[in-house]
C-alpha positions as CSV (number, residue, x, y, z in Angstrom):
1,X,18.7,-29.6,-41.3
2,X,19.0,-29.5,-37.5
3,X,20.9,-26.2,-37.8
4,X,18.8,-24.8,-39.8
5,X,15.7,-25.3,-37.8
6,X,17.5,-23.4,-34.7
7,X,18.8,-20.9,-36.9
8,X,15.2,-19.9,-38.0
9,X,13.9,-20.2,-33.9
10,X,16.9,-17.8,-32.9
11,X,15.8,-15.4,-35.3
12,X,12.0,-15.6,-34.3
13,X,13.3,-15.3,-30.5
14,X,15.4,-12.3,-31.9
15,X,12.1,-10.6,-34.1
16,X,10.0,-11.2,-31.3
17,X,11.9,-9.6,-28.9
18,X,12.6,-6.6,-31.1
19,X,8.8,-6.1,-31.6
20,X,8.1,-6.6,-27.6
21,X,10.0,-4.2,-26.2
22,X,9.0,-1.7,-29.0
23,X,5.2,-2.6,-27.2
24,X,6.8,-1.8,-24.3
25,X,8.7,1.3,-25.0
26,X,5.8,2.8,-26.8
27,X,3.0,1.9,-23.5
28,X,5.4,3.6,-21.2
29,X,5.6,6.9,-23.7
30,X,1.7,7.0,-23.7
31,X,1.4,6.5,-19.8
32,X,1.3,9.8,-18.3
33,X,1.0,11.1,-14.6
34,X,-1.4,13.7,-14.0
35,X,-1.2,16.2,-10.9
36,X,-4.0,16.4,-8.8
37,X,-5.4,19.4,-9.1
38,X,-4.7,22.4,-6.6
39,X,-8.3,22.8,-6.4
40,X,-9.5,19.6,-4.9
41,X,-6.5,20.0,-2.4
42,X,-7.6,23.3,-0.8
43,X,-11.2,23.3,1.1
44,X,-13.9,24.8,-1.3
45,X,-16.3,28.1,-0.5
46,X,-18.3,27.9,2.2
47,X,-16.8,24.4,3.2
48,X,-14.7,24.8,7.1
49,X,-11.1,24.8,7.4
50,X,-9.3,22.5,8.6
51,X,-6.8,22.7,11.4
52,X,-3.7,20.5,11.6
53,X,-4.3,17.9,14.2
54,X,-2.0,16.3,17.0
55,X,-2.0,12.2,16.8
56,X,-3.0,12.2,20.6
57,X,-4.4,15.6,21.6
58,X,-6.4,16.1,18.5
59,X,-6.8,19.4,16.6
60,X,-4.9,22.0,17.2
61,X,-5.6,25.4,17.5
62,X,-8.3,28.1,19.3
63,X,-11.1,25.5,18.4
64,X,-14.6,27.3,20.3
65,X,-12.5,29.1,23.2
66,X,-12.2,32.9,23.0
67,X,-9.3,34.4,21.5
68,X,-8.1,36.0,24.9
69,X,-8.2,32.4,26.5
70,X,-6.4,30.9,23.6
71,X,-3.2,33.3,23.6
72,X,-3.2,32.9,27.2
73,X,-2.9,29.2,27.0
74,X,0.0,29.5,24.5
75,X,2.0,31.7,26.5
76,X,1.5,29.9,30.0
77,X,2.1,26.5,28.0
78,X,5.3,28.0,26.9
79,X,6.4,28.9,29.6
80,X,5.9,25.9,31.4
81,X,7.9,24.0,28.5
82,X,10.8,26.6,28.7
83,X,10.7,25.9,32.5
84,X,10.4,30.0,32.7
85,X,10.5,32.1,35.7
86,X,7.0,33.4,34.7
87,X,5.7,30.2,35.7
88,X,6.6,30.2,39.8
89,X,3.7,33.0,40.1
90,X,1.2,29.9,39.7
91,X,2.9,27.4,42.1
92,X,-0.3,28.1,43.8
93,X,-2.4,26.3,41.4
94,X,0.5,24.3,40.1
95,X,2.0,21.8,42.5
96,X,5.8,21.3,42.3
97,X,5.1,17.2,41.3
98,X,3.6,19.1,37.9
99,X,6.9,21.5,38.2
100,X,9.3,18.6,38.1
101,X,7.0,16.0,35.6
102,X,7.4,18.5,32.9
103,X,11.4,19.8,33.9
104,X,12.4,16.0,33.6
105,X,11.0,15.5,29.9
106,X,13.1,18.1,28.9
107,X,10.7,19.7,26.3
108,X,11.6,20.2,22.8
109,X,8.0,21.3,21.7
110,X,4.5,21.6,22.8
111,X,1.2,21.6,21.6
112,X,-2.3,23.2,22.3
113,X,-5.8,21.3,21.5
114,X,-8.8,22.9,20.4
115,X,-10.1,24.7,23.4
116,X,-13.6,24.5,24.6
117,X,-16.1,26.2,26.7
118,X,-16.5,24.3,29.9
119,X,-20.3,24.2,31.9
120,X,-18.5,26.2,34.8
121,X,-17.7,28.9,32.7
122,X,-13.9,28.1,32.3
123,X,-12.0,26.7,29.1
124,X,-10.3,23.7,28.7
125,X,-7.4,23.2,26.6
126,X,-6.2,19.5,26.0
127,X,-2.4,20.1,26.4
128,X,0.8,18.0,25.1
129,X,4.9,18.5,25.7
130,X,7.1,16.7,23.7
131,X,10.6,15.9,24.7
132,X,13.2,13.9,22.7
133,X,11.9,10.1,23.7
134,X,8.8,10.7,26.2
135,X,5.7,12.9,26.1
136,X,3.2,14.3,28.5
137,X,-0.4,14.4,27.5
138,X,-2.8,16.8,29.5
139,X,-5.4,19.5,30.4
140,X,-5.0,23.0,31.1
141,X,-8.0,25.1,32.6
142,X,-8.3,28.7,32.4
143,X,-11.1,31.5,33.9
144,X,-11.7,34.7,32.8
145,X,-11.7,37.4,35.7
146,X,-12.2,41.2,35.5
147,X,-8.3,41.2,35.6
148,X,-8.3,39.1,32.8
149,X,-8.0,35.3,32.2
150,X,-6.5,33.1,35.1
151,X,-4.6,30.1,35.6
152,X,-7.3,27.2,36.8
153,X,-6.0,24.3,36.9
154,X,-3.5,21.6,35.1
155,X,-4.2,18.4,35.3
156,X,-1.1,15.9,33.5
157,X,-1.3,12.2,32.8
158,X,1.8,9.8,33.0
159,X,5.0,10.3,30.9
160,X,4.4,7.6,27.8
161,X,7.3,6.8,25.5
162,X,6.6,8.5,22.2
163,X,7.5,5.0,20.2
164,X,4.6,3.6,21.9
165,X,2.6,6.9,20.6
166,X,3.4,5.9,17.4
167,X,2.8,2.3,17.1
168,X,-1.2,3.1,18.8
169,X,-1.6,5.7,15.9
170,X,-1.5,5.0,12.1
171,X,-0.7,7.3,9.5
172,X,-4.2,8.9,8.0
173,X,-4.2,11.2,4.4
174,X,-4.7,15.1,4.8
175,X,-8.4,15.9,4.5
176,X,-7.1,18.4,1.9
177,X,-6.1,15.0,-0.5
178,X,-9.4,13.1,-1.8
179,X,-9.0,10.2,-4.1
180,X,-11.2,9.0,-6.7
């Protein structure tokens, strides 16, 4: 009797474990992922577009400066990062502490904020170079003469280890990506 009262619990155990995974096979057929769509991804008529943005600088890009301004920001920044000849023309205006700062981080990349329209009729450009472990945040002023636009002034803060850059700044979704 003893045997026969397992045998008939091993074959429950048996029929209820063919019937639950065949609940579970047929739930994980009828789940389904959906894409989000392209169109709440990409920025809508008549809303602004939106730049990329650097985790310390901010966004990048002309931002309100004038064009002229802008490209000549991106040419004297590169410069500067490629440690350029270009660049001794402005030891003027750049001391050679700035000279060396920037030659010792070894620049792999740079990158230019959204400039702005300073009160003294300059632009401002918050400026960053990258090298392999440090980075060098800063702010890069130029004027527009009748020769064209001018180097101002470049003001650069300490060297900062880009580890700590990335422990003060957490991870945020694209603007682009809006959940429900």
């Amino acid at each position: 009797m003893r045997s026969r009262i397992i045998g008939v619990r091993a074959a429950c155990l048996l029929l209820g474990l063919c019937i639950f995974s065949q609940m579970i096979a047929s739930q994980e057929t009828a789940v389904s992922v959906v894409p989000v769509p392209e169109e709440l991804r990409r920025p809508e008529r008549g809303e602004a577009p939106r730049y990329p943005e650097d985790l310390v600088i901010g966004e990048i890009g002309q931002g309100s400066a004038p064009l002229g301004a802008y490209l000549f920001a991106q040419e004297l920044i590169s410069a500067l990062a490629r440690n350029a000849p270009v660049v001794e023309r402005f030891s003027s205006v750049i001391s050679e502490d700035v000279f060396e700062e920037i030659g010792s981080l070894n620049t792999r990349s740079y990158r230019i904020g959204g400039g702005r329209n300073e009160p003294d009729g300059s632009v401002s450009f918050l400026v960053r170079f990258i090298g392999r472990t440090e980075s060098i945040t800063g702010e890069l002023f130029v004027r527009s003469e009748t020769t064209g636009w001018l180097l101002d002034d470049l003001l650069l803060e300490r060297k900062i280890p880009l580890s700590d850059i990335r422990d003060e700044y957490r991870y945020d979704f694209s603007p682009y990506e809006r959940f429900f």
